[in-house]
C-alpha positions in Angstrom: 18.9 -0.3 39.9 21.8 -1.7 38.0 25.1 -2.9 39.3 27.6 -1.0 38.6 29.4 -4.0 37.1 27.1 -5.0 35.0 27.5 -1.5 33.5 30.9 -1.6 33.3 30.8 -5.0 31.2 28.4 -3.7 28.7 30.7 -0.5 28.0 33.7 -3.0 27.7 31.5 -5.9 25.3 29.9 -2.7 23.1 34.1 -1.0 22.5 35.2 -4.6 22.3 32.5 -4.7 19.4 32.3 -2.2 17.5 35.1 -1.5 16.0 35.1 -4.5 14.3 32.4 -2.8 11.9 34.8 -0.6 11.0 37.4 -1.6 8.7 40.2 1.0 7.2 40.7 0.5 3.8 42.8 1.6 0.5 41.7 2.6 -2.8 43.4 4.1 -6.1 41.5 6.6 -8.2 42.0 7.9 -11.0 42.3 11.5 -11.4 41.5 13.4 -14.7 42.2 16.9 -15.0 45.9 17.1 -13.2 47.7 19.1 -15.7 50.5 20.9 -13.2 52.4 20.8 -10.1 50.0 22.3 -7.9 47.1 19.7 -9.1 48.1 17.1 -6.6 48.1 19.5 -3.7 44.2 20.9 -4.7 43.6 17.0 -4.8 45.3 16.1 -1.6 43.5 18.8 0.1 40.2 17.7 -1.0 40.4 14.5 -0.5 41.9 15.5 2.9 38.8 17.0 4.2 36.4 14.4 3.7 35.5 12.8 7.2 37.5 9.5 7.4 40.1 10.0 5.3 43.7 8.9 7.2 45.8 9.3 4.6 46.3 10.4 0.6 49.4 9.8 -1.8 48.5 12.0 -5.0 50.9 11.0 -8.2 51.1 13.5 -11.0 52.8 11.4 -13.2 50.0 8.6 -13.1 47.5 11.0 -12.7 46.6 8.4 -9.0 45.3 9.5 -6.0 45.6 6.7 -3.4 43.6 6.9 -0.1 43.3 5.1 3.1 39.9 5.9 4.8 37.9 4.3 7.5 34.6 2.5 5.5 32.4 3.4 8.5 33.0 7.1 7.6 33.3 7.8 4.3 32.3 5.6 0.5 34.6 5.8 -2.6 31.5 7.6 -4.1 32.6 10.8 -1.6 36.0 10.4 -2.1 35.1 10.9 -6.1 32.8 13.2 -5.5 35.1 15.7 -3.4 38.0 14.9 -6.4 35.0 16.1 -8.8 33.8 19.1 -6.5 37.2 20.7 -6.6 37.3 20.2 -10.4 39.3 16.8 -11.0 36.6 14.1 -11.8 37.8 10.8 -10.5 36.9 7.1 -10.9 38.0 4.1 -8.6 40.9 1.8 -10.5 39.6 -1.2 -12.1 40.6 -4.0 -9.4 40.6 -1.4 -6.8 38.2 -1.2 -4.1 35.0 0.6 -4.8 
């Protein structure tokens, strides 16, 4: 039988260390297709919904979507791919993130 301190210490050590494989990060995309207002908002939305995603900024005038996500949840390859799904193909900035 284990003491219950024993557990205790290996539920503080294991969400002591694991959130430091997790890392939230930011990318800018690059977002073909935007050719009105309400672009940005179909863009925002999708990127939205993808599991990780904290935050989007979506510029019209650049045609940029930039994103903060969590890297243990979600890839720039989703975040392009749900850009691309809702009909505005993306691709990461050069000297952005991939």
């Amino acid at each position: 039988m284990k003491s219950p301190f024993l557990v205790i210490a290996c539920a503080l050590v294991s969400n002591l260390v694991a959130p430091v494989y997790a890392a939230t990060r930011t990318t800018t995309l690059s977002v073909s297709g935007m050719t009105c207002a309400a672009c940005p908002i179909t863009v925002k939305k999708a990127l939205s919904r993808v599991d990780g995603v904290q935050q989007v900024s979506v510029n019209y005038e650049a045609k940029e979507a930039t994103v903060t996500f969590d890297d243990a949840k979600t890839t720039v390859s989703a975040l392009t791919k749900a850009t691309a799904d809702a009909g505005y193909p993306a691709t990461a900035k050069e000297g952005a993130p991939k």
